[in-house]
C-alpha positions in Angstrom: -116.1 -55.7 -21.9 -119.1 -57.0 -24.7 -120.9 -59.8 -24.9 -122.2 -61.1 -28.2 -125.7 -62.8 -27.7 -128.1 -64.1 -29.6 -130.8 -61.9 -28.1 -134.3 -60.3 -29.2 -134.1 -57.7 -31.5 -137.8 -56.5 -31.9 -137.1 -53.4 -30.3 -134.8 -50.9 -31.1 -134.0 -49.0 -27.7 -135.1 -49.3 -23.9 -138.9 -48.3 -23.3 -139.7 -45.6 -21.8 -143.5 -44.6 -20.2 -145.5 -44.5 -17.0 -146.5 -47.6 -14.7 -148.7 -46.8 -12.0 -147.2 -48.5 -8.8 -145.1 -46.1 -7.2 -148.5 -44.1 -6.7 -151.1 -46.3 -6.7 -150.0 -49.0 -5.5 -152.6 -52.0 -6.4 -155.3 -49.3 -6.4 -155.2 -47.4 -9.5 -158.6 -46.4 -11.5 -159.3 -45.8 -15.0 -159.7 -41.9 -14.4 -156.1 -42.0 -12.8 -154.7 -43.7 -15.7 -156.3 -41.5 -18.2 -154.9 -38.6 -16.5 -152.0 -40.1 -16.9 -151.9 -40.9 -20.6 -153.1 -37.0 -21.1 -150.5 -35.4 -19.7 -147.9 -37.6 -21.4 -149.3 -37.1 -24.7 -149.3 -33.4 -24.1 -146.2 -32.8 -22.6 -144.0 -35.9 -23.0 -144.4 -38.0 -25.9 -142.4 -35.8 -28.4 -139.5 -36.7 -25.9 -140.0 -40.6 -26.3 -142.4 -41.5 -23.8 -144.7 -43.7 -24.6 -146.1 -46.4 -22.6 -149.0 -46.4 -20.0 -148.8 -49.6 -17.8 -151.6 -50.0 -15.7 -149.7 -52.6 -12.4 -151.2 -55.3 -10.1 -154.4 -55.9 -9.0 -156.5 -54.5 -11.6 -158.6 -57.4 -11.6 -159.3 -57.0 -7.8 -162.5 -54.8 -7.2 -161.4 -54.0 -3.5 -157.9 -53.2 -3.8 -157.0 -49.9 -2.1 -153.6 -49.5 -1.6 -150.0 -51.2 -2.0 -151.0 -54.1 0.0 -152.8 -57.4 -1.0 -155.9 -58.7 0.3 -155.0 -62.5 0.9 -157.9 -64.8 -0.5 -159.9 -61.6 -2.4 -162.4 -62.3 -5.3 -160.9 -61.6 -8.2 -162.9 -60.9 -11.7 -162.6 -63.7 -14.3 -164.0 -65.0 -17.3 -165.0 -68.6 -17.7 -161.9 -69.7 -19.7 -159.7 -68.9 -16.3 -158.6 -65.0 -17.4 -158.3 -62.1 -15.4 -160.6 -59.4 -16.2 -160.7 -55.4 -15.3 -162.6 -55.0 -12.1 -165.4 -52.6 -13.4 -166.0 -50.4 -10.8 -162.5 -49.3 -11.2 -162.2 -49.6 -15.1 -165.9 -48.8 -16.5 -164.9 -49.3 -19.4 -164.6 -52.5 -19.4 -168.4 -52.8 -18.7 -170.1 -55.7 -20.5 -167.2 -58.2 -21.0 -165.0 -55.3 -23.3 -161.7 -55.9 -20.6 -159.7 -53.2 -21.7 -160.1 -53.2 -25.3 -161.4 -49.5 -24.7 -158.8 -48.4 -22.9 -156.1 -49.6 -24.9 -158.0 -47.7 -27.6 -158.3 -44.4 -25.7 -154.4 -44.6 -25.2 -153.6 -45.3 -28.4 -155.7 -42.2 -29.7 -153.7 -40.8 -28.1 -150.4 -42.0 -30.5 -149.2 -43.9 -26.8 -148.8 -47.5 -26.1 -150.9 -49.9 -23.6 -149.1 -52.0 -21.1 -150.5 -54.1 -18.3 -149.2 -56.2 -15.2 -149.7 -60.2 -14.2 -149.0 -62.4 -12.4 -147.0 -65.7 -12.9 -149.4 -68.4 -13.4 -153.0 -69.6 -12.9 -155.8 -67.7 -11.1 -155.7 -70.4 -7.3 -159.6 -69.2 -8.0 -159.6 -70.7 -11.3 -158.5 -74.2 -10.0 -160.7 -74.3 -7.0 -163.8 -73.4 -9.2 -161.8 -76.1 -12.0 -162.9 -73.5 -14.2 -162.1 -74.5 -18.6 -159.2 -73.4 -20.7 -159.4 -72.0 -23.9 -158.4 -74.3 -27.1 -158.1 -77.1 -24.9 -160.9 -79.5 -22.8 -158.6 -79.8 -20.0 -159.5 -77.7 -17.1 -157.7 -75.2 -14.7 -157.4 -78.1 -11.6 -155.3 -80.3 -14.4 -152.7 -78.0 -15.3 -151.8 -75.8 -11.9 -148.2 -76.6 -10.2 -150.2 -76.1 -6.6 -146.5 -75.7 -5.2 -145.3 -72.9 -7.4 -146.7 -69.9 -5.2 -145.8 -66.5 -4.8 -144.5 -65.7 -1.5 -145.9 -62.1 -1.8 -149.3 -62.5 -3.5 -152.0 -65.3 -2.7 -153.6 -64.7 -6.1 -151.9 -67.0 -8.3 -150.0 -70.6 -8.8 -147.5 -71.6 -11.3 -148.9 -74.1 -14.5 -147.1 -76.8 -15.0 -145.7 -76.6 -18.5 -145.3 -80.8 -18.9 -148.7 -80.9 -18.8 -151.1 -81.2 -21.4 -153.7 -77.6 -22.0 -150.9 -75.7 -19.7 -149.5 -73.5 -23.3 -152.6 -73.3 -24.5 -153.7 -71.9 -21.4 -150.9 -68.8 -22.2 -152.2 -68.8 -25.2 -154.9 -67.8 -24.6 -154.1 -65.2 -22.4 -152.0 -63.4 -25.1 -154.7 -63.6 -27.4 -157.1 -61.8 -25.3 -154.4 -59.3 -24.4 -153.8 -58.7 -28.3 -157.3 -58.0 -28.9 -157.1 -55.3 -26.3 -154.6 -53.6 -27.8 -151.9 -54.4 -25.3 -148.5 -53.1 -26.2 -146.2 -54.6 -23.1 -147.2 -57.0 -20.5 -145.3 -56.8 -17.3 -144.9 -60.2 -15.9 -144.3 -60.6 -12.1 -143.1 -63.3 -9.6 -141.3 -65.1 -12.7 -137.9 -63.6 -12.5 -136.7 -64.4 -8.7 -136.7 -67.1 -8.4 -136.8 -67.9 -12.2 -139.0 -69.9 -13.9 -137.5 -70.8 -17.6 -140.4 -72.9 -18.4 -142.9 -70.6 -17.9 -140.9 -67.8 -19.6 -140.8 -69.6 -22.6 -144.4 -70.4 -22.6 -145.3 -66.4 -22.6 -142.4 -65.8 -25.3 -144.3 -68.5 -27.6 -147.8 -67.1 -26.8 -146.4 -63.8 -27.3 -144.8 -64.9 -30.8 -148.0 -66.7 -31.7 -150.2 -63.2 -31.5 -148.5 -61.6 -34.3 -148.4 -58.6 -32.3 -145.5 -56.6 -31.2 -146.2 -57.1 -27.1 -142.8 -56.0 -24.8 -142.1 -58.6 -23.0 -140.9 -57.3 -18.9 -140.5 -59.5 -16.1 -140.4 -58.9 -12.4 -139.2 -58.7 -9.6 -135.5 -58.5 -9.4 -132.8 -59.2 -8.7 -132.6 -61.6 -12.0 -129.5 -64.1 -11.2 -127.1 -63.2 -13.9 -126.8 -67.1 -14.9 -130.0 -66.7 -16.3 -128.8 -63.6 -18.8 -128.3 -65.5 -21.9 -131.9 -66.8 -21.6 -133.7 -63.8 -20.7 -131.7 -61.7 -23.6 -133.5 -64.4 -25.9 -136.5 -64.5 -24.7 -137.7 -61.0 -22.7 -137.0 -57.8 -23.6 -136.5 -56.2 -20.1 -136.0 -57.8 -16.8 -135.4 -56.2 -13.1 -131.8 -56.3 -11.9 -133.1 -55.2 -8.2 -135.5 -55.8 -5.7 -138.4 -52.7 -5.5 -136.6 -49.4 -5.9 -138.0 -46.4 -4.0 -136.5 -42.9 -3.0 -133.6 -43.6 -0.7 -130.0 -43.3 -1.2 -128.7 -46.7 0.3 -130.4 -48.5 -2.9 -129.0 -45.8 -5.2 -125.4 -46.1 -4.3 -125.9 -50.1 -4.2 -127.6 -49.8 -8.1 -124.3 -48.7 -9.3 -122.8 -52.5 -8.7 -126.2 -54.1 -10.4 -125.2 -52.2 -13.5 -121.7 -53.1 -13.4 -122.6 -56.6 -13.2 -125.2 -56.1 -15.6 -124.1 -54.0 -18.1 -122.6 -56.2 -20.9 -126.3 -57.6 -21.7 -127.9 -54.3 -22.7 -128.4 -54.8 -27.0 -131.1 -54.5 -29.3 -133.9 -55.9 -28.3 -132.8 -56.8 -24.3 -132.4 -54.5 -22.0 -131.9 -55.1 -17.8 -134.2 -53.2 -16.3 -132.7 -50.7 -13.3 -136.7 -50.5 -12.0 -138.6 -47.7 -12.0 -138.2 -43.9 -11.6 -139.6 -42.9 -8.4 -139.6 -39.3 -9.2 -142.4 -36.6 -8.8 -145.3 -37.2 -6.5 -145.4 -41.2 -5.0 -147.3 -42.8 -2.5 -150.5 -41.7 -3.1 -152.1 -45.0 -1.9 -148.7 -46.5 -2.2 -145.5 -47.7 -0.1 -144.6 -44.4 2.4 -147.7 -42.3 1.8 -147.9 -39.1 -0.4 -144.9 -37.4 -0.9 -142.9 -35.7 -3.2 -139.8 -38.2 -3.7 -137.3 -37.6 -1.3 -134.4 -37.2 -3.2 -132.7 -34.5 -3.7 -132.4 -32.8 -6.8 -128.6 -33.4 -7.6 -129.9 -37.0 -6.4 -132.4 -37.1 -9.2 -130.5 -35.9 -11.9 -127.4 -38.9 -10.8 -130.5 -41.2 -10.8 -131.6 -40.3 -14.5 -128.2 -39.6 -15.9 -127.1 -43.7 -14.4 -130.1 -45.0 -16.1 -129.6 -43.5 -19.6 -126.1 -44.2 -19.6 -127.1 -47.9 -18.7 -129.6 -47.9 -21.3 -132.4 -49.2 -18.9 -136.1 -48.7 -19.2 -137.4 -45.5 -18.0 -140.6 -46.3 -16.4 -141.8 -43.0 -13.8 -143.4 -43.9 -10.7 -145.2 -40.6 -10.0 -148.8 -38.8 -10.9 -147.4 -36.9 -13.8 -150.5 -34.7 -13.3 -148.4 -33.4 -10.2 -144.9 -32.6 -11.7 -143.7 -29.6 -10.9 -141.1 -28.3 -13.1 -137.7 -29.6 -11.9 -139.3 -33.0 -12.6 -140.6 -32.4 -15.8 -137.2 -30.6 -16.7 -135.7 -34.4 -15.8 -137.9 -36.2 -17.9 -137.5 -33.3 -20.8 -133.8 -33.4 -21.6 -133.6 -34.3 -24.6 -129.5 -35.2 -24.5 -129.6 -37.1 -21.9 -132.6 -39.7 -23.6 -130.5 -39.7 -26.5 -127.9 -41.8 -24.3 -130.2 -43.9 -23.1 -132.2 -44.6 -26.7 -129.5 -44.7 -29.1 -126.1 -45.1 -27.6 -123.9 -48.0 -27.7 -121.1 -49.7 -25.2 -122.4 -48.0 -22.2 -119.9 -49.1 -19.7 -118.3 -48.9 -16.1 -114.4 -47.0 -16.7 -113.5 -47.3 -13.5 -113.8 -46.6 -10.0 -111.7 -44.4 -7.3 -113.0 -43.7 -4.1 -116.2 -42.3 -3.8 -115.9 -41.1 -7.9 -117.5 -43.9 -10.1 -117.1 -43.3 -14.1 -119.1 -44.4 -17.3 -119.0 -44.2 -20.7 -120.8 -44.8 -24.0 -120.5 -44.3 -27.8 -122.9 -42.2 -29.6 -123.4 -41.5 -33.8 -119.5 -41.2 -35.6 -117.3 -38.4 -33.5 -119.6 -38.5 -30.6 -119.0 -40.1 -26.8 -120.4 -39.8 -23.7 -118.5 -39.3 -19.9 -120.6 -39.4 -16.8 -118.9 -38.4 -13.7 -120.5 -39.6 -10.2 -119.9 -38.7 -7.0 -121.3 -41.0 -4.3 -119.7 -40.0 -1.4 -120.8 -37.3 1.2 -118.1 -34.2 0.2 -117.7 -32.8 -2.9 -114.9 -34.1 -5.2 -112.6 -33.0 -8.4 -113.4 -35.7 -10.9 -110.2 -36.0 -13.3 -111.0 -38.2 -16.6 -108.3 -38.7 -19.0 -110.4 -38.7 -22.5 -107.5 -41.8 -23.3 -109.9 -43.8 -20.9 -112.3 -43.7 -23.8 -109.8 -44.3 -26.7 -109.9 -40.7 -27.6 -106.9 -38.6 -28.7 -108.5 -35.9 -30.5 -109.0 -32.5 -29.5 -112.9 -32.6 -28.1 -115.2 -30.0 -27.2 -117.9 -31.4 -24.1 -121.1 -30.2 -23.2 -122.4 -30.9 -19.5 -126.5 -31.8 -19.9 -127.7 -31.0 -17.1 -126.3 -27.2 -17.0 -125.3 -26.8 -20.7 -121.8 -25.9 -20.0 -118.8 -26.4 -21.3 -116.4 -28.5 -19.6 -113.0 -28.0 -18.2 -110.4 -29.7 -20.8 -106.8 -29.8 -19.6 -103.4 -29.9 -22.2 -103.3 -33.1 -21.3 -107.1 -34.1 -22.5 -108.5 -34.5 -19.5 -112.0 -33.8 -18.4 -112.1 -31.7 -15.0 -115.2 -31.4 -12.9 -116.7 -30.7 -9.8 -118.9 -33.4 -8.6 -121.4 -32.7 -5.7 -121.8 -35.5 -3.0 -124.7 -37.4 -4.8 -124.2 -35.8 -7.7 -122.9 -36.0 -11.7 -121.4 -34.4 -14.4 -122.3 -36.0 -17.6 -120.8 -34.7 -21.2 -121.7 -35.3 -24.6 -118.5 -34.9 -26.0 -117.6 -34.2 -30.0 -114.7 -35.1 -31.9 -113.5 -31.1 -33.4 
């Protein structure tokens, strides 16, 4: 099954970094997200990672863990913008935002992304506080009905009203100047609001800057698929996703819905990897993620196949080595950067199988097992229009699979588990 859309095609493939959620919650500090970009720089970025998102709240001085404090004080400038909270970004001392950490990252040869909110500070239209390139005033263009149910922080603007896009504008024009790289937009995408999306596309498109566009929280209504492929770049197919099987299993009928949308440019978004140490002021307390390793490696192998983003949840200062070795398979981000007709083959019992293309004479099989006993997955290399002899490597183990007279892929799958091949044309 394909789609042909007229979609966004400023990037090439799926982005791939580090947000700080799944650890921090709405907490994080500048020291923390340093950390952070070190260790990727060092150990990660010849393997495609990239970004550094800094998530919610960053504007809050008093936020201390994943949940929100109703009514807080937020920091924000006189034009109605939300500023770094400089007791937790120093930095951003003396009105610099984060202009000096988007520097520090990009020394780095990384990439700066932040998280907002939908909408207008509700502080900004109490205080009626002005609105850059425009004398209308916060009070004049909030929809004071358009709230989040989550987060008191924000309301919508109202995009039929006069000093509403300049009001985005301006927001993208400050984040430009810091450097931004990819702006995570939240409470936009359930329910959806395709006014406001297009607002942030044309600010966006009025910087000059190359900003990824992401918007949260799933799950996006696939009605709304044509328009996000032309006009976000990444969008969330599902609700939160933390470390428990249940929402695993149930991500492998998002992608089936989803799949058909993935192209240059627009990529569904399967949520973030909650891998490596989580919780550390966040949702479940400190842990190392709780699942298992042949859960982790079905995890990563159904989101490169996918092609989603690969945004990691965990402190990457605390990776032990079976985590890193996930995030350091070089194969297995190939799939997910630069293959092509990832797909859903079919689906027989407990054994779900994908597919995707690769450069001439290469193809990709992953085999899953989602039931609770082991299983012989049998794949008929037909399924994927080949007739050829083949020879197929497994990724995760590096061995050679088990090829029948009849072409047929052979493996044993363990309950939560994968095989996944990179197969070659001889």
């Amino acid at each position: 099954m394909s789609i042909v859309l007229n979609g966004r095609k400023d990037i090439s493939a799926p982005p791939m970094g580090w947000n700080s959620w799944d650890c921090y919650g709405a907490s994080v500090k500048e020291s923390e997200v340093r950390a952070n970009a070190e260790y990727m720089a060092k150990a990660l970025k010849e393997y495609g990672w990239e970004y550094i998102v800094v998530d919610i709240q960053w504007y809050e001085p008093n936020a201390s863990s994943n949940e929100y404090n109703s009514g807080a004080e937020l920091v924000m400038d006189e034009y109605s913008r939300l500023m770094p909270a400089e007791n937790r970004f120093p930095s951003a001392e003396g009105g610099k935002g984060f202009a000096p950490l988007g520097d520090y990252i990009h020394s780095l040869g990384l990439k700066f992304g932040i998280h907002i909110l939908r909408g207008i500070p509700r502080q900004a239209v109490r205080k009626n506080t002005a609105i850059m390139g425009t004398d209308r005033r916060a009070a004049e263009i909030a929809d004071i009905g358009s709230i989040c149910e989550w987060n008191s922080d924000m309301c919508g603007v109202d995009m039929s009203r006069e000093g509403a896009q300049e009001y985005y504008d301006s927001l993208f024009e400050l984040y430009a100047s810091w450097g931004v790289d990819l702006v995570k937009v939240d409470d936009i995408a359930r329910p959806y609001h395709p006014s406001e999306v297009e607002a942030i596309r044309k600010a966006i498109d009025k910087t000059g800057r190359q900003i990824v566009l992401s918007l949260s929280p799933g799950d996006a209504s696939l009605s709304a698929a044509e328009h996000l492929c032309e006009n976000a770049n990444m969008w969330r197919i599902t609700d939160d996703f933390w470390d428990a099987w249940e929402p695993l299993r149930k991500m492998f009928d998002y992608c089936r819905g989803w799949f058909p949308y993935t192209g240059e440019g627009h990529f569904p978004d399967c949520d973030m990897l909650p891998l490596g140490k989580i919780g550390i002021r966040s949702l479940g307390g400190a842990r190392m993620t709780n699942f298992t390793e042949d859960e982790q490696k079905l995890l990563m192998s159904l989101w490169c196949i996918f092609r989603s983003p690969l945004m990691f949840g965990g402190d990457m200062v605390y990776n032990d080595d079976f985590t890193l070795s996930l995030m350091q398979n070089k194969e297995l981000i190939a799939i997910d950067q630069r293959s092509h007709a990832g797909r859903e083959l079919y689906r027989k019992g407990s054994e779900i199988v994908w597919a995707a293309n690769g450069e001439k004479g290469v193809y990709y099989l992953a085999q899953f097992n989602i039931g609770e006993a082991g299983i012989t997955a049998v794949t008929p290399l037909s399924y994927l229009g080949i007739e050829d002899r083949v020879s197929a490597v497994e990724l995760w183990t590096g061995e050679h699979a088990e090829i029948t007279a009849e072409n047929e892929i052979v493996s044993h799958v363990a309950p939560h588990g994968v095989c996944i091949y990179k197969i070659s044309i001889l």
